[in-house]
C-alpha positions in Angstrom: 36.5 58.7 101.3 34.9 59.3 104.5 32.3 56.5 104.3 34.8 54.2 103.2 37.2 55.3 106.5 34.2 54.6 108.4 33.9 51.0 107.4 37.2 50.3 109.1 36.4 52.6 112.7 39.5 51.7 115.6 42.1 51.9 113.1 45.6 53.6 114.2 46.5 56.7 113.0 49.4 54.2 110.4 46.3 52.8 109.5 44.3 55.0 108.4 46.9 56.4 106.2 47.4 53.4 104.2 44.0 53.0 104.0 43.4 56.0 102.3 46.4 55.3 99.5 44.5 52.2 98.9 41.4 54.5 98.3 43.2 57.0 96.2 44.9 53.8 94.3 42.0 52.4 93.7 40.5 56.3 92.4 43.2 56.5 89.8 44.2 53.3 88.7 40.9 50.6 89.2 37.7 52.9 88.7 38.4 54.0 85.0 38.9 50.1 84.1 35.7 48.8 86.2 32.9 47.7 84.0 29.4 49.7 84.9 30.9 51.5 87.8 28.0 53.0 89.6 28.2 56.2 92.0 29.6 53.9 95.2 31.9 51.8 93.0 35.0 54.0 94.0 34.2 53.2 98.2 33.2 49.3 96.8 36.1 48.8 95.1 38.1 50.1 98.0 36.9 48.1 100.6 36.9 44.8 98.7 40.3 45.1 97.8 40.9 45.8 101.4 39.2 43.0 102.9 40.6 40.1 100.0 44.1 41.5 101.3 43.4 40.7 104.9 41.5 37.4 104.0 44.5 36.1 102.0 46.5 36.9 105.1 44.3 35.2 107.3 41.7 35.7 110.2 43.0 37.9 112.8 45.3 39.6 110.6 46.4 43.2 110.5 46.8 46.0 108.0 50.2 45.2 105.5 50.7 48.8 106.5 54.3 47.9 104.7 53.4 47.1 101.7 52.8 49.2 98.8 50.0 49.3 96.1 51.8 49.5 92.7 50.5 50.2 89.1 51.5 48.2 86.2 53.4 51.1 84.4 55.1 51.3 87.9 55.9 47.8 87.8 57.3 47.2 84.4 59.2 50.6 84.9 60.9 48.9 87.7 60.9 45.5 86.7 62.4 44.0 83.7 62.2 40.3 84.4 59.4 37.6 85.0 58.4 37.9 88.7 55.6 36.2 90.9 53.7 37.2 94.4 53.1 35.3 97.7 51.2 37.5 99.7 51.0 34.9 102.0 54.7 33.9 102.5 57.0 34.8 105.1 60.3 36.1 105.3 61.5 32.9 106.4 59.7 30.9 103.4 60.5 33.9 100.9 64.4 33.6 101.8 64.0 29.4 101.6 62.0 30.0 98.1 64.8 32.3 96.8 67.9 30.1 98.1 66.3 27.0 96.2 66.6 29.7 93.1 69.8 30.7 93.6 70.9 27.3 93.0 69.8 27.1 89.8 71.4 30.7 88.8 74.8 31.0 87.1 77.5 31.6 89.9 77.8 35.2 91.1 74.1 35.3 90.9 71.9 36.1 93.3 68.0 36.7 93.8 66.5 39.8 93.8 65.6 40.7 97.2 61.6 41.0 98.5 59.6 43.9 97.6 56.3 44.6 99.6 54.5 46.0 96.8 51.0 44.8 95.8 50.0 44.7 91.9 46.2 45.2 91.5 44.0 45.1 88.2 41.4 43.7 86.4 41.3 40.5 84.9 40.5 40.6 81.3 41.0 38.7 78.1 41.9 41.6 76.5 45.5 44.0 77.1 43.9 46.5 74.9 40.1 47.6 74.0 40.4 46.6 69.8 42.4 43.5 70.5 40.2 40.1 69.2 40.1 37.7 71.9 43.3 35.3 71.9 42.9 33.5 75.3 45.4 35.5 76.9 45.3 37.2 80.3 46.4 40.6 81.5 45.6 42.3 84.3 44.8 45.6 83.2 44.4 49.3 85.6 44.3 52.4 84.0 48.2 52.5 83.9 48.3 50.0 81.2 47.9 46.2 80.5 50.1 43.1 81.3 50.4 39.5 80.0 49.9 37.4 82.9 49.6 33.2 83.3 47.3 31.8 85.8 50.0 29.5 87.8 46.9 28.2 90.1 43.1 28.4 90.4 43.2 26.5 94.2 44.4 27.2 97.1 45.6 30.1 99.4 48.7 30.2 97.5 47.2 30.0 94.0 47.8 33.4 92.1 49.0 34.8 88.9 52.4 34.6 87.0 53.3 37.9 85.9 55.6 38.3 82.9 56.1 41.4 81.1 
């Protein structure tokens, strides 16, 4: 974990904390499910997924010290219902998104309100290791497998549908 701290030197104390759950997260649930992992993979993994979060938020971001990796048996044991993610959005355009929603729900309905969590896994045709290729997607960690739908391929906003 050390040489992977070092890669992000200047950091606040907040920081470095959630940088090291991202390296644990990435320990438990992304290593078992990487595909010839080599003796750095663990530090690799680590800091890619650190640096695709800051590029999808854009050049002169900062840490999303507030938001929380997730794994998928996490997820679905929270979440019962077909959900997406925009990194990207802001409150404002999250509460503007959901209100458009809300519109279509039956009365006395109302959106669930934003969690900061982030979901990552693998890509894979496959939600287990027997199953024969169908053309389905899951995103996979070592917590399980999920069905997911790719909603875009372009785009900063592009991004998977995750149904469970």
């Amino acid at each position: 974990m050390d040489a992977f701290l070092r890669e992000f030197r200047g950091t606040s104390d907040v920081e470095a904390l959630w940088l090291q759950e991202v390296y644990a997260f990435t320990q438990k649930n992304l290593l078992p499910v990487a595909e010839h992992a080599g003796s750095d993979a663990g530090r690799l993994l680590a800091s890619g997924l650190v640096r695709l979060v800051k590029a999808l938020l854009g050049e002169g971001a900062v840490l999303p010290i507030s938001y929380r990796l997730v794994s998928l048996s996490h997820l679905l044991s929270l979440q019962r219902s077909p959900c997406c993610s925009h990194l990207t959005w802001s409150t404002s355009r999250y509460k503007s998104w959901a209100s458009e929603g809300e519109e279509q729900l039956a009365a006395n309905h109302k959106a669930l309100p934003r969690a900061k969590l982030i979901l990552i896994g693998r890509l894979t045709d496959r939600g287990s290791e027997d199953q024969v290729h169908d053309g389905s997607l899951f995103v996979r960690d070592a917590s399980g497998a999920l069905h997911c739908e790719v909603t875009s391929s372009t785009g900063s906003e592009g991004g998977l549908e995750v149904r469970g």
